[in-house]
TIGU-660696 format. One line per 5 residues: their letters; for each residue x, y, z of N, C-alpha, C, O. Coordinates in Angstrom, 3 decimals, decimal comma, padded with zeros to 6 digits. Example, Ala and Ser with C-alpha at 12.3 -4.5 7.8 and 13.67 -1.06 7.14 Angstrom:
! residues 2
as	013,190/-005,690/007,800/012,300/-004,500/007,800/013,200/-003,300/007,800/014,236/-003,319/008,465 ~ 012,850/-002,250/007,080/013,670/-001,060/007,140/012,900/000,030/007,870/013,409/001,138/008,039
END
This chain:
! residues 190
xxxxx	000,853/-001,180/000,000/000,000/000,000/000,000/000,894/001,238/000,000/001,553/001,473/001,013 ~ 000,976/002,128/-001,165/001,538/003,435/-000,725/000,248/004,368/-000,820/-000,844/004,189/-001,359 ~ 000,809/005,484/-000,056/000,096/006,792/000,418/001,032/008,049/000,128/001,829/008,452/000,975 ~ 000,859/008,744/-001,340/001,401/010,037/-001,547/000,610/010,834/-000,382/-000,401/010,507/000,239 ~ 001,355/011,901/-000,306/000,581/013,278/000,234/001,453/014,404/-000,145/002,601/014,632/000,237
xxxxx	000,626/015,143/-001,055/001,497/015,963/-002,291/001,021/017,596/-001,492/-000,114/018,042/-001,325 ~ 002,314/018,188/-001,128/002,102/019,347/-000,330/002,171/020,734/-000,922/003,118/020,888/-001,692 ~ 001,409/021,748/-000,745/002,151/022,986/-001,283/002,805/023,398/-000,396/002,375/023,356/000,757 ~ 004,303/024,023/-000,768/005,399/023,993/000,243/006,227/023,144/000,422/006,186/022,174/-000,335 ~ 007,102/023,186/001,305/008,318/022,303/001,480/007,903/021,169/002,524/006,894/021,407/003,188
xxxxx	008,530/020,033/002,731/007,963/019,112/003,543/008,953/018,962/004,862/009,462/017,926/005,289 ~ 009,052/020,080/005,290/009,800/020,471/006,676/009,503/021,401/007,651/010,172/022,217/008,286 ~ 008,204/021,047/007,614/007,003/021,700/008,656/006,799/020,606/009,707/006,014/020,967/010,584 ~ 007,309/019,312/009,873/007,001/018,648/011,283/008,413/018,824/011,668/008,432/018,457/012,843 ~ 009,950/019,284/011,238/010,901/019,646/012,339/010,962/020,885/012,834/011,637/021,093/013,842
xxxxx	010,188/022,023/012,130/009,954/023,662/012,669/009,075/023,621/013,510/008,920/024,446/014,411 ~ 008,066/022,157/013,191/006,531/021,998/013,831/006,631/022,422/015,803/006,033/023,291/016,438 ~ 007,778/021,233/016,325/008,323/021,145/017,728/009,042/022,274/018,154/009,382/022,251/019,336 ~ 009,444/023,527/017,305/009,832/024,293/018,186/008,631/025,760/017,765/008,978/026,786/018,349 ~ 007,598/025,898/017,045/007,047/026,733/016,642/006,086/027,430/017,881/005,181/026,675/018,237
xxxxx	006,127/028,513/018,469/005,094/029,095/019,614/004,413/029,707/019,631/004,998/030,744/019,946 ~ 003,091/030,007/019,476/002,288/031,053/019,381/001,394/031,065/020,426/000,927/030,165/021,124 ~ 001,189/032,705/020,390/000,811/033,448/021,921/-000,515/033,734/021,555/-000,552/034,293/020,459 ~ -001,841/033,524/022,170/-002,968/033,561/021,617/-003,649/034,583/022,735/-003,738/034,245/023,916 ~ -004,109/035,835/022,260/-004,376/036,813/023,556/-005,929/037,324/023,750/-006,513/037,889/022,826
xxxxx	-006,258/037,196/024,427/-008,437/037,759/024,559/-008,465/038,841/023,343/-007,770/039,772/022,938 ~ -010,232/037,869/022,837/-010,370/038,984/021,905/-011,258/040,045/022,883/-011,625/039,872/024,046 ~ -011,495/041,338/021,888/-012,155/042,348/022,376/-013,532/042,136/022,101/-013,557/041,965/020,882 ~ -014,733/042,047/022,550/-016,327/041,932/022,468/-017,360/043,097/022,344/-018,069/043,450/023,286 ~ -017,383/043,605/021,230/-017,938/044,652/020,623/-019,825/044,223/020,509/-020,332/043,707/019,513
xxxxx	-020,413/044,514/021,495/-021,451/044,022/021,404/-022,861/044,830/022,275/-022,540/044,944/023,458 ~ -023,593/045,124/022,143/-024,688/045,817/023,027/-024,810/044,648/024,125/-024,364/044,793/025,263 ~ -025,457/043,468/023,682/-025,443/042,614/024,696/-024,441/041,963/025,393/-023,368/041,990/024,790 ~ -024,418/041,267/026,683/-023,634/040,761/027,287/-022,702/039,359/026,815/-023,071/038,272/027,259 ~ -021,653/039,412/026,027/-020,957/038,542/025,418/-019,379/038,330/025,904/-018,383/037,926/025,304
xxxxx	-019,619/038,808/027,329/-018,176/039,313/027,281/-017,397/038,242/027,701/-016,171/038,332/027,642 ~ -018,012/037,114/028,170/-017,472/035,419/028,402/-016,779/035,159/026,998/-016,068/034,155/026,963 ~ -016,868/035,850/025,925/-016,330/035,062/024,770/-015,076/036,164/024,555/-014,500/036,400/023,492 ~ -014,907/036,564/025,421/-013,382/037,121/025,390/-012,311/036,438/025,632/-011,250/036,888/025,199 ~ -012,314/035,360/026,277/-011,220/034,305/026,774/-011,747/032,923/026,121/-010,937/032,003/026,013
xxxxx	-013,479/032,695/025,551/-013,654/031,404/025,184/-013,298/031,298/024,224/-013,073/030,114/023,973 ~ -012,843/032,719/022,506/-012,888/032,831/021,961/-011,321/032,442/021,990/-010,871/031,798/021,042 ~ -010,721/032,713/022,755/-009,162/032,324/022,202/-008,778/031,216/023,142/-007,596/031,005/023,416 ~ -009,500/030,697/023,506/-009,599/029,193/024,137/-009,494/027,899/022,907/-008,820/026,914/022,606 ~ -010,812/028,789/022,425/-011,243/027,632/021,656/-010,276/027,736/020,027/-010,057/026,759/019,309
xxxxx	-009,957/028,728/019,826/-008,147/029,222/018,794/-007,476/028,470/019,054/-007,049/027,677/018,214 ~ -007,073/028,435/020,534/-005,602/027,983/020,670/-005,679/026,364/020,759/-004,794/025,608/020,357 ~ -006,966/025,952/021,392/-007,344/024,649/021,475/-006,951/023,934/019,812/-006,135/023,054/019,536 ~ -007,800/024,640/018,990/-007,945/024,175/017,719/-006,494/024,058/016,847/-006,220/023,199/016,009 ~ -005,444/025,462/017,414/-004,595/025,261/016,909/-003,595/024,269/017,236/-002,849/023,704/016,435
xxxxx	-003,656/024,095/018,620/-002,615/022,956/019,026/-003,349/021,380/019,193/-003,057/020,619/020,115 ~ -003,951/021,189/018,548/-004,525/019,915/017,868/-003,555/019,956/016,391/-003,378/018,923/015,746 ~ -003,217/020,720/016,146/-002,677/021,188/014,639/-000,935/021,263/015,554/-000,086/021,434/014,678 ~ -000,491/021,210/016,494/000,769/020,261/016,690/001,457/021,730/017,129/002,686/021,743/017,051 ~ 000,836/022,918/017,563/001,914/024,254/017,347/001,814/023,873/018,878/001,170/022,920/019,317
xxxxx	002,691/024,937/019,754/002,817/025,200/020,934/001,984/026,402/021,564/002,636/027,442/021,661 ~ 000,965/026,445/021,910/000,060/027,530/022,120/000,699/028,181/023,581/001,393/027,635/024,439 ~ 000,273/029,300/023,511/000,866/029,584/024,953/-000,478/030,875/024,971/-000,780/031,552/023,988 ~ -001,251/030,987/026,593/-001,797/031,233/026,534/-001,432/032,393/027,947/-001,091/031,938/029,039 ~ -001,525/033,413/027,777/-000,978/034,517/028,950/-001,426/034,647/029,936/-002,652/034,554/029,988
xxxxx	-000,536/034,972/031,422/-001,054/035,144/032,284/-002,373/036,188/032,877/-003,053/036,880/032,119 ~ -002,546/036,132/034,305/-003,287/037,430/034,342/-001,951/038,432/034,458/-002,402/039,506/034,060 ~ -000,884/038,593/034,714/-000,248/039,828/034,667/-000,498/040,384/033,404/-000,854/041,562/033,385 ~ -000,350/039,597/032,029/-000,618/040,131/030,629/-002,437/040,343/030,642/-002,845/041,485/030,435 ~ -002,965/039,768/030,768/-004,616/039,949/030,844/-004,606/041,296/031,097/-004,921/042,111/030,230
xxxxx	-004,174/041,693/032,532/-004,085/043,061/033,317/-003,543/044,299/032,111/-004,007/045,415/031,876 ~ -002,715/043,775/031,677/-002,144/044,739/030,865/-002,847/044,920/029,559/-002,801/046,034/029,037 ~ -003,538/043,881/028,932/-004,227/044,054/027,865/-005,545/045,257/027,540/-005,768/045,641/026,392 ~ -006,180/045,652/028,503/-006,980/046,546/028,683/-006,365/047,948/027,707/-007,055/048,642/026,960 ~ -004,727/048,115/028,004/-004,410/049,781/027,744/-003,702/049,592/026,131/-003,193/050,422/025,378
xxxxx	-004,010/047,584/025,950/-003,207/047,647/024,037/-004,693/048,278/023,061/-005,892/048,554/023,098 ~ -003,501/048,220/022,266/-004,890/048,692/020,905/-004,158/047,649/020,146/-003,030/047,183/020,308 ~ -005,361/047,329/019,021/-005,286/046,460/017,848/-004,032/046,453/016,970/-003,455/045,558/016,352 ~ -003,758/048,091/017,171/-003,209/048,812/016,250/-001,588/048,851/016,580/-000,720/049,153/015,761 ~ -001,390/048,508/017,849/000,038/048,028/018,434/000,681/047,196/018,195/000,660/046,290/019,028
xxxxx	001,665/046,989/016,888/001,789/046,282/016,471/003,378/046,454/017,447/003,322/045,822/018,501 ~ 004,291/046,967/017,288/005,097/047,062/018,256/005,134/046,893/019,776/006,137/047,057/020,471 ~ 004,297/046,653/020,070/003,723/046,224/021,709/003,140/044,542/021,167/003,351/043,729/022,067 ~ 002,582/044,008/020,114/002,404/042,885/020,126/003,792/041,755/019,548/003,837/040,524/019,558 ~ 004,659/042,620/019,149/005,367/042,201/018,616/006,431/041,921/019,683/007,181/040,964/019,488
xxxxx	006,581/042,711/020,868/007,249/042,906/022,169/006,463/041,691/023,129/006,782/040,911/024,027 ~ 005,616/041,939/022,589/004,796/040,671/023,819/005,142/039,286/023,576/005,524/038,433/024,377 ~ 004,918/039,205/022,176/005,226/037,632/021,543/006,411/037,129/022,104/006,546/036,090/022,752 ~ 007,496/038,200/021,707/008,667/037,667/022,159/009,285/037,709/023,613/010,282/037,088/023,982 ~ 008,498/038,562/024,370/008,647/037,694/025,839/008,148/036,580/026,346/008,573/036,146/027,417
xxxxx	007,096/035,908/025,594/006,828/034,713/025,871/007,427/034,228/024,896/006,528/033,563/024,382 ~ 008,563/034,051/024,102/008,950/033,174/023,491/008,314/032,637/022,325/008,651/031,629/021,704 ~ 007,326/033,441/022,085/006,274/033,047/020,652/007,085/033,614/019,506/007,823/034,588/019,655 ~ 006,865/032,734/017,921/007,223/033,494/017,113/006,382/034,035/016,684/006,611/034,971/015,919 ~ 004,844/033,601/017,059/003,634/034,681/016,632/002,895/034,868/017,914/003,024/034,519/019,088
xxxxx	002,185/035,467/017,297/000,914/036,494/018,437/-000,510/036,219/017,682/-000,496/036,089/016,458 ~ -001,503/036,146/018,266/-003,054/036,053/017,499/-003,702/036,790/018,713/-003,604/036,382/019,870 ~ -004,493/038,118/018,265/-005,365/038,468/019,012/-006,458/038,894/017,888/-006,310/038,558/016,713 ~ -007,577/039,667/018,344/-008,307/040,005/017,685/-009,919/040,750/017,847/-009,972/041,398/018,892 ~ -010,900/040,781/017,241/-012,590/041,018/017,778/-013,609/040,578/016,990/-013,587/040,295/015,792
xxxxx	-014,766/040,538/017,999/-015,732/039,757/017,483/-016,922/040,991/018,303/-017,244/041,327/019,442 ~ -017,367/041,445/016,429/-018,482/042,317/016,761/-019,806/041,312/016,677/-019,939/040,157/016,272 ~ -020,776/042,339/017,278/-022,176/041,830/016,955/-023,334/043,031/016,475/-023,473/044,073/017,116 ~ -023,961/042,774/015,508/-024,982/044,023/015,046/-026,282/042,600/015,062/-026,123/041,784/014,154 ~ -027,504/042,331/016,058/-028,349/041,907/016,197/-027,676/040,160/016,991/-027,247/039,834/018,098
xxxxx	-027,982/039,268/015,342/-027,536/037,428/015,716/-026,616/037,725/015,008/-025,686/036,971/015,291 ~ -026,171/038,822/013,762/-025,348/038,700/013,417/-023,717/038,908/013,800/-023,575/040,003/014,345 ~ -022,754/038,349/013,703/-021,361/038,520/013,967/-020,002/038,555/013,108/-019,899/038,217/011,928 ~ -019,316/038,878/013,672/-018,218/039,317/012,766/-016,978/039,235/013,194/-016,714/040,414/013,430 ~ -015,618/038,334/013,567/-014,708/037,750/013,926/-013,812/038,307/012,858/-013,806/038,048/011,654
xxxxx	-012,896/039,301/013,698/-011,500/039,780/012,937/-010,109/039,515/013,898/-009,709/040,187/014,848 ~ -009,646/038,540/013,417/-008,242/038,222/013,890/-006,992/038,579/013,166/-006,760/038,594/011,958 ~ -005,976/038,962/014,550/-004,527/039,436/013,597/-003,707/038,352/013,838/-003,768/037,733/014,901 ~ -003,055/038,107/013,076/-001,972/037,168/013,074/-000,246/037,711/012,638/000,075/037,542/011,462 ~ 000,716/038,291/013,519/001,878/038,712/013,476/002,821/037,933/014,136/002,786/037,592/015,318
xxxxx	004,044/037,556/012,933/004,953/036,774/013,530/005,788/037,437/013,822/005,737/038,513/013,226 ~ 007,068/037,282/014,875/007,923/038,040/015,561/008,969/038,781/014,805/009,880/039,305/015,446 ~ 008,938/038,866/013,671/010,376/038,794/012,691/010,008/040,676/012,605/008,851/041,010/012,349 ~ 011,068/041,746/012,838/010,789/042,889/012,181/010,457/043,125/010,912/010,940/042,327/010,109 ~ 009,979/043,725/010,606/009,267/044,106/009,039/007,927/043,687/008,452/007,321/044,241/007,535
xxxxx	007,552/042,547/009,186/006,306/041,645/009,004/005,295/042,246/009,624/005,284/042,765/010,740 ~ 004,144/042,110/008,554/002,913/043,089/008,817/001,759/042,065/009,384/001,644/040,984/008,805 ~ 001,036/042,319/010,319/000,092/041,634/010,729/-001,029/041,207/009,564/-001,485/042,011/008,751 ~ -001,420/039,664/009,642/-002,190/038,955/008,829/-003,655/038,847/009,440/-003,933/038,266/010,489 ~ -004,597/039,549/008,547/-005,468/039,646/008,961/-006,885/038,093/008,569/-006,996/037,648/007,427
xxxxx	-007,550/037,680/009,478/-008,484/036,475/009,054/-010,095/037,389/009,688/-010,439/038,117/010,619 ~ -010,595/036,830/008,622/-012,013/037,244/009,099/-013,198/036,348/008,750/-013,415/035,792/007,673 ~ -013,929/036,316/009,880/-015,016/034,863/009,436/-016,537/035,879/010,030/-016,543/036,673/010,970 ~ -017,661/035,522/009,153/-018,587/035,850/009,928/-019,872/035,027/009,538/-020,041/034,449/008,464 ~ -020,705/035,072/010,548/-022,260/034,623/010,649/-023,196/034,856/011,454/-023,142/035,975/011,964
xxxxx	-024,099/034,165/011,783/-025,243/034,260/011,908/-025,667/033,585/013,268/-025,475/032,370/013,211 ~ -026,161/033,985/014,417/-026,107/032,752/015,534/-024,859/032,127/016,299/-023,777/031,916/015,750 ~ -025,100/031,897/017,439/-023,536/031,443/017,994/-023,285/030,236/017,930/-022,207/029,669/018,110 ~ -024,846/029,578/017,524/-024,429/028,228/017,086/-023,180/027,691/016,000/-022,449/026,713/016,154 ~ -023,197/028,548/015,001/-022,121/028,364/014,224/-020,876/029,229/014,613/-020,172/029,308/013,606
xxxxx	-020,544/029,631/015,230/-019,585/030,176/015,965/-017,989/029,343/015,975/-016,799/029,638/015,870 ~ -018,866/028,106/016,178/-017,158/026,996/016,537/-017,041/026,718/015,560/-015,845/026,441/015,474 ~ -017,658/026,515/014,276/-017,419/026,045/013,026/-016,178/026,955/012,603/-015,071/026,495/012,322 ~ -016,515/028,318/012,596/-016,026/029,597/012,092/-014,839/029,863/012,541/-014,100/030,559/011,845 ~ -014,389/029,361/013,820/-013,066/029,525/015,024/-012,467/028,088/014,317/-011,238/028,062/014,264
xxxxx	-013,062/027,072/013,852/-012,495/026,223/013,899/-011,508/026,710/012,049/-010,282/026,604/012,074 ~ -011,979/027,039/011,099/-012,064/027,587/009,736/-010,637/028,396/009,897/-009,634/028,095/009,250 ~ -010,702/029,557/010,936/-009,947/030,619/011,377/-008,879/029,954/011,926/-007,857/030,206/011,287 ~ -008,686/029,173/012,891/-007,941/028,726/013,070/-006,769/027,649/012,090/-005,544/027,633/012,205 ~ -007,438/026,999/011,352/-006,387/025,940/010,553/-005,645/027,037/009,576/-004,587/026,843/008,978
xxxxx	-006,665/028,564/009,548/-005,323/029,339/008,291/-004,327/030,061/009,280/-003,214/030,371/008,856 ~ -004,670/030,328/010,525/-003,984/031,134/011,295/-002,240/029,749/011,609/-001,075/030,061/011,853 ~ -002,855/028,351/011,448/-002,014/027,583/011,902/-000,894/027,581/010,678/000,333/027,676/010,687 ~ -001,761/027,446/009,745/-000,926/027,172/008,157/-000,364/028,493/008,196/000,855/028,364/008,305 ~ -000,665/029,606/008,160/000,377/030,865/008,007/001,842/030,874/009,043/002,952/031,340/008,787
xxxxx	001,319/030,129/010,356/002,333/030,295/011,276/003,260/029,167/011,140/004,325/029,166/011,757 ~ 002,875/028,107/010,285/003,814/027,155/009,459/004,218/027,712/008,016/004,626/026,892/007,193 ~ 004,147/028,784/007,737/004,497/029,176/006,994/004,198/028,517/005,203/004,941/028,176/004,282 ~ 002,470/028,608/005,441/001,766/027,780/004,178/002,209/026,254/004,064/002,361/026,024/002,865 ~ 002,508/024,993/004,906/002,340/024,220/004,627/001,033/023,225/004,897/000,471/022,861/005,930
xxxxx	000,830/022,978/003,595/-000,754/022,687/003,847/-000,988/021,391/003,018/-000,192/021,170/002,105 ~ -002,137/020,393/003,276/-001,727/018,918/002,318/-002,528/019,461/001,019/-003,723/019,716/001,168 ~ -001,942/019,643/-000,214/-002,787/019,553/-001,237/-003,984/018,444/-001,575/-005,185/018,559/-001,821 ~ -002,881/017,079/-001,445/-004,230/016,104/-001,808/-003,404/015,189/-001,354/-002,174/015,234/-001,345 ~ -004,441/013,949/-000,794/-004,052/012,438/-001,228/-004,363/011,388/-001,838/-005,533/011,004/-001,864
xxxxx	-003,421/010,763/-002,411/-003,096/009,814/-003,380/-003,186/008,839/-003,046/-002,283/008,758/-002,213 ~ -003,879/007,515/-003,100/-003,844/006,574/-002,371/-003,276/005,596/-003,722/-004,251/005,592/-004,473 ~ -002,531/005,040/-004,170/-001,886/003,530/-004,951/-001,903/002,550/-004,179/-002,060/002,519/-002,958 ~ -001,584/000,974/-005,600/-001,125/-000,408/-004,795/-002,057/-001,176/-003,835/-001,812/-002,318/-003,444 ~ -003,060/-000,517/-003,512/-003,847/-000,731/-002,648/-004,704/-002,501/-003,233/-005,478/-002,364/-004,180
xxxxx	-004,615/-003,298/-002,936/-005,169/-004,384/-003,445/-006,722/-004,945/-002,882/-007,739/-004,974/-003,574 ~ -006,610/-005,382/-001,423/-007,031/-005,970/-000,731/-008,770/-005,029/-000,099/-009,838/-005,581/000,165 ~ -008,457/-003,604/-000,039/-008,635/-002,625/000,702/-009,137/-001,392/-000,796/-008,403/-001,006/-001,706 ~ -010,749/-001,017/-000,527/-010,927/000,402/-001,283/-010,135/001,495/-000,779/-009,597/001,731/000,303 ~ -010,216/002,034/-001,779/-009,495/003,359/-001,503/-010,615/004,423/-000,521/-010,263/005,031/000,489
xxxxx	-011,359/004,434/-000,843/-012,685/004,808/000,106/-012,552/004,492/001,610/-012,710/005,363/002,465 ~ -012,280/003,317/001,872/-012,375/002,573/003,312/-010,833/003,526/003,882/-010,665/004,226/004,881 ~ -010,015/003,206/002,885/-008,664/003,797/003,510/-008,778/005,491/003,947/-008,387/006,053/004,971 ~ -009,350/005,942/002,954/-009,371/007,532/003,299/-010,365/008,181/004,247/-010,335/009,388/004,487 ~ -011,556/007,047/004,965/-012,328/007,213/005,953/-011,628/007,253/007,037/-011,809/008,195/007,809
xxxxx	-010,416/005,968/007,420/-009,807/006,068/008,492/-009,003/007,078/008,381/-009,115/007,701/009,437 ~ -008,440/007,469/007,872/-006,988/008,574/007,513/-007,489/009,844/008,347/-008,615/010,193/007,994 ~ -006,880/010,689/009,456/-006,909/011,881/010,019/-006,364/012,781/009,402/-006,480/013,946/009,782 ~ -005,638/012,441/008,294/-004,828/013,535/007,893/-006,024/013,962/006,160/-006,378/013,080/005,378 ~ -006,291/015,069/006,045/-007,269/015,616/004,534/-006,868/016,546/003,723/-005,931/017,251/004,098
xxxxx	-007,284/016,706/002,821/-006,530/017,750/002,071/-006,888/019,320/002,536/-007,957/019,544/003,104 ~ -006,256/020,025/002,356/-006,606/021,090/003,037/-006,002/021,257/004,599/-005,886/022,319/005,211 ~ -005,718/020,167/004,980/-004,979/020,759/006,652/-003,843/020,758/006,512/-003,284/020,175/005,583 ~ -003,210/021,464/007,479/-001,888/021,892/008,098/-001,216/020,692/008,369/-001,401/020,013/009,379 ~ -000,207/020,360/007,196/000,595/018,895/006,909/001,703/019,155/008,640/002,385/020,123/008,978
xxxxx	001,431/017,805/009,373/002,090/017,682/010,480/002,534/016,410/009,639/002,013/015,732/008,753 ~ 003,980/016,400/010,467/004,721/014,353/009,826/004,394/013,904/010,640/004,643/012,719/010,424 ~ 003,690/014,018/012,104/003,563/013,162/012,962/002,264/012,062/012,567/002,106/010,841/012,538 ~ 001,369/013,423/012,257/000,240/012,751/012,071/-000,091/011,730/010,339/-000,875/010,840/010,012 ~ 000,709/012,298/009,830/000,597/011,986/008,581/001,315/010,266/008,450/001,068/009,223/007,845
xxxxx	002,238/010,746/009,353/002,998/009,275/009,268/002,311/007,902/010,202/002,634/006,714/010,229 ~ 001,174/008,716/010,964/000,233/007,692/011,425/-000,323/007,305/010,632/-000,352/006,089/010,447 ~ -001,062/008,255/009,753/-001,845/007,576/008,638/-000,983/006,630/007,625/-001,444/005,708/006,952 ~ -000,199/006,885/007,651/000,742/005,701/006,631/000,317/004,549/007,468/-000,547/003,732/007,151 ~ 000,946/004,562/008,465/000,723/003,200/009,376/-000,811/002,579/009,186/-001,146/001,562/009,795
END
């Protein structure tokens, strides 16, 4: 049985994978009504999603919480200072307005390197029911940018005799479209 998995990008995103850190910080809750629990669930459920995706999330204390009140969006030199006291090579913060059920999720994504301009992701809908769908969406590009676009184009399944190709790609965790880890990928070989 072989198993291509044909990547865009280079295929040296699971040895950058173990040392890669990103700092995931409360979004801001722009809302008439009371939403303000999704200031910390909102980058809970980011960082959750992203380190399923193999990065090192690091999630700030209350001394940084405390301090977050006096940043603006727009601080990119204060986020860029922050990252790298925790040892992140990126930072993700961001906001999530509301005008009625409707919502609107704008995240920045800046990696530590001088000159690099914050990457902006934006997801929106309808209801908070779909909410995790949308964090979950946001998250796999915020992961792939901070791997620096490695992502699985497709897989190839050959040789396969015994076994559909169907049955094989049901079990497989790894799909086209996610953030190529070798850890996981090389499970699916197995």
């Amino acid at each position: 049985l072989l198993v291509s998995v044909i990547l865009t990008g280079l295929l040296t995103a699971g040895s950058a994978l173990a040392e890669t850190r990103l700092l995931v910080l409360p979004f801001k809750v722009n809302a008439m009504e009371t939403y303000s629990y999704l200031e910390r669930q909102i980058p809970d459920t980011i960082a959750r999603n992203i380190a399923s995706d193999g990065i090192q999330v690091i999630v700030p204390g209350n001394d940084t919480l405390t301090m977050w009140d006096s940043f603006t969006s727009q601080d990119i030199n204060t986020m860029r200072r922050l990252a790298r006291e925790h040892n992140a090579q990126a930072v993700v913060w961001g906001t999530i307005s509301f005008i009625g059920e409707n919502y609107s999720v704008d995240a920045r994504l800046l990696k530590t390197q001088d000159g690099e301009t914050a990457r902006v992701f934006s997801e929106s809908g309808k209801g908070l029911m779909s909410l995790p769908e949308k964090l979950s969406s946001l998250s796999q590009e915020a992961a792939v940018t901070v791997l620096s676009g490695k992502r699985i184009n497709s897989i190839i399944i050959e040789g396969n005799k015994r076994i559909e190709k169907d049955a094989i790609t049901r079990v497989m965790s790894s799909k086209p479209g996610d953030v190529f880890i070798t850890e996981k990928v090389s499970n699916d070989l197995k």
